[in-house]
C-alpha positions, 0 to 999 in steps of 0.5 A: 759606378751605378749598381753592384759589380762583381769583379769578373772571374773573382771567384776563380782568382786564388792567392797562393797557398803561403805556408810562411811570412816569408818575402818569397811569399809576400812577393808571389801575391797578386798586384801590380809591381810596385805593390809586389815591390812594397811586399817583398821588402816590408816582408824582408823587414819584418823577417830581420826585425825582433818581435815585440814583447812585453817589456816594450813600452808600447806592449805593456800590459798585453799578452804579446807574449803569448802571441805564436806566430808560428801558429799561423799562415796568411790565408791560402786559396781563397774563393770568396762566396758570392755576397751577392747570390741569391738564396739561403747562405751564409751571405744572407747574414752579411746582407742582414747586416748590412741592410740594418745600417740604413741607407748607404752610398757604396758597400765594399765586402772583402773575405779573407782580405779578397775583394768579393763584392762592389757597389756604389749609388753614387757617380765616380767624380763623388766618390771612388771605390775599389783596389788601391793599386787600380787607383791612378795614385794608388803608389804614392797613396797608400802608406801616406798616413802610417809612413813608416809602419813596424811591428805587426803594421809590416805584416799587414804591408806585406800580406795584405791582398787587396788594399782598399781606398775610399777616396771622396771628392774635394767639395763632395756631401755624402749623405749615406755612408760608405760600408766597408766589411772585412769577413774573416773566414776559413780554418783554424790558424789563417792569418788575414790583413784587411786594409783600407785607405780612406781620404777625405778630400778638401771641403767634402763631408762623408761617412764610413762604417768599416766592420771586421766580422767572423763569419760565424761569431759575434754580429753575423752569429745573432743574425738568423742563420739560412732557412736551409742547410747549405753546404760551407764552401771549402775554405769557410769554417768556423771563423775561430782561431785566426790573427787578423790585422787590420790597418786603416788609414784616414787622411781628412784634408782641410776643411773637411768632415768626416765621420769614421766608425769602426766595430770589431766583433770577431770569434772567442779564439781571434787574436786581433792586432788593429791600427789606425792611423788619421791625419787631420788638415786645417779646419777639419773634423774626424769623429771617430767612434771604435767597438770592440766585442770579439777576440781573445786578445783584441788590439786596437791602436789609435793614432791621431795627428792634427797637422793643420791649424784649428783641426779637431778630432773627436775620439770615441770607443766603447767595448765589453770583455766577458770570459778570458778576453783581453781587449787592449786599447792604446791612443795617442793625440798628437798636436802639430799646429796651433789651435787644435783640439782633440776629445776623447773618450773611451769607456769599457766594461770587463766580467768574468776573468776579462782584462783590459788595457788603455793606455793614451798620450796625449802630446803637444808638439813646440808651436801647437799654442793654443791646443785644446786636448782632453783624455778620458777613460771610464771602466767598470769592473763587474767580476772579482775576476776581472781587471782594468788597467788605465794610464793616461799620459801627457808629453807637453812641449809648448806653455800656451796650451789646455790638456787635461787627462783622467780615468777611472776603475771600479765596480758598479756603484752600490748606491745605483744598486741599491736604489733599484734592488729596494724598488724590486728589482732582482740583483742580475737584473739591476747590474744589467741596468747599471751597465746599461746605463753607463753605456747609454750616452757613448753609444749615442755619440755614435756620429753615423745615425745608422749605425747608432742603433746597431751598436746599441744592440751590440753592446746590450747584447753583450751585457744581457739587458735584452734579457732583462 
């Protein structure tokens, strides 16, 4: 598919208005009837299921408790804006940042999880974009990662409208990478699940940028706003006050390379419930590389299994909380075969009254020998207000392995302080130049070249060293 399309009558296809989380109303959604089959059940699941809490395991820590879901509704009638229009609107930003990442290979943009805007310079037998359920193996596709999802992962299953696929060819090299914008708008107390399936076929070499923005905050909020004032189409507010739960999952098959970077810059009262899920095959590499900047409580579960032999995966996040934020993070490197290796990396900063979790497994399953594993996690404290939590964790079950773990909390050193203040340097100034630092070699392990940049912005942003 050359060129940008626009699905014909987009802007006048409406999701029902939903008041509830209901299989009544996960079933009336658009799609095919399997899709609406899937719905249902995931829906009537979620129904008949607890919530989660704070005494489980996998929610320690966290502020699920605070989590009232009867706040919210899935987002209602949606008529996306049209991304692709000329003149001054809030697309112009979501085209400015686009453009900022260089070139790309294909873009995908979803508002409220309605796919809005297509395009690709690529041919189909390279690469294939659009609606899961419009792919030829979209029913036995979707759900092959993240198998048996639960907690908030049924949610997703049952309200996501229009779930994603990239799928790149066997033997495919794609130079540029896909982009993938998920735009979260409307009012107050929408919830919306964006979903994307990205597969890597046999031998192929790809990347991906998968951004889930608020249409007035973080990213799109530093970029310039419209020359002219504009009327906000009804439906687009202040992109405060939603749950948004996004599920990705990524298949890389044998052999295969492919580079993932995810960024989550989302409004000041978002809660965000995120998970991704990855396989990897034979002699395969996922690099994947996570940023988080937005959100009051902004969730990010990392699910790594490497089921071929020799497979590896490189895992990387970077994330800044200032104010209230809680941004919790929680991994896990899951070794099935033999010679695997898995590297992560995960390296924060918290202010002001910010919380943040991590916490990772690592495991090596009986008959993964020779699995390679490492598990790093490094925070700054910035405020006395401030707090990190960290538990690295391992779960061996084969002799023959290297696992190592470690991590790391405290405040900005005082030597690094004191060696710039004795230069002259003013006090603000210098923390801002520490934290810097710290942030300077993660952001360059960025795997896509044009996306470096951007998050490097992102994250001086975040701790004022443009202002230095």
């Amino acid at each position: 598919m050359a060129g940008e399309a626009r699905y014909p009558g987009l802007a006048a296809r409406e999701v029902p208005v939903l008041s509830t989380f209901t299989p009544e109303s996960a079933a009336a959604l658009p799609g095919l009837p399997w899709l609406q089959r899937r719905r249902a059940a995931a829906a009537a699941t979620f129904a008949s299921s607890p919530l989660p809490s704070e005494k489980d395991e996998v929610w320690r820590y966290s502020r699920i408790d605070q989590l009232d879901l009867d706040r919210y509704r899935p987002a209602g009638s949606v008529s996306p804006a049209s991304v692709g229009d000329p003149g001054p609107s809030p697309s112009d930003r979501i085209h400015s940042l686009v453009a900022s990442l260089g070139p790309r290979s294909g873009l995908v943009v979803t508002i409220n999880g309605v796919l809005a805007t297509l395009s690709s310079s690529v041919g189909d037998d390279v690469l294939t974009l659009g609606r899961v359920g419009e792919h030829p193996e979209g029913e036995r596709l979707l759900g092959s990662v993240v198998s048996d999802p639960g907690d908030f992962l049924l949610l997703n299953e049952a309200f996501a409208v229009d779930p994603l696929i990239v799928d790149i060819a066997p033997d495919a090299v794609i130079e540029d990478p896909v982009v993938v914008v998920h735009v979260i708008s409307g009012h107050d107390g929408e919830a919306v699940f964006p979903r994307t399936l990205v597969r890597a076929g046999a031998s192929s070499r790809a990347g991906v940028v998968e951004i889930v923005v608020d249409v007035d905050a973080g990213l799109l909020a530093a970029l310039p706003a419209p020359s002219t004032p504009t009327s906000v189409p009804d439906g687009t507010g202040s992109g405060a006050g939603h749950l948004v739960v996004p599920l990705t999952e990524i298949a890389v098959a044998d052999h295969a390379t492919l580079s993932f970077v995810s960024v989550q810059s989302l409004g000041t009262d978002t809660w965000q419930l995120a998970h991704q899920g990855s396989t990897i095959g034979a002699h395969a590499t996922l690099q994947s590389f996570a940023v988080a900047l937005g959100g009051s409580y902004a969730r990010l579960r990392t699910d790594s299994a490497l089921r071929g032999e020799s497979g590896t995966s490189l895992l990387r996040a970077a994330f800044i909380g200032r104010d209230d934020q809680m941004l919790d993070f929680r991994t896990l490197q899951d070794h099935l075969a033999p010679r695997t290796t898995s590297d992560l990396l995960f390296m924060g900063a918290v202010a002001d009254h910010a919380h943040s979790v991590y916490s990772g497994l690592i495991r090596v399953r009986r008959g993964a020998v020779r699995s390679d594993a490492m598990q790093t996690n490094h925070n700054l404290v910035l405020d006395e207000g401030a707090h990190a939590d960290s538990v690295p964790n391992l779960d061996i079950e084969e002799n023959d392995v290297k696992c190592s773990h470690g991590s790391t909390v405290g405040p900005v050193d005082e030597d690094q302080r004191y060696y710039l203040e004795s230069r002259g340097v003013e006090p603000e100034v210098a923390e801002r130049l520490i934290v810097a630092g710290f942030f300077e070699n993660i952001a360059d392990q960025v795997p896509i070249e044009g996306t470096r940049s951007m998050v490097g912005r992102a994250l001086a942003d975040r701790t004022g060293v443009t202002g230095a």
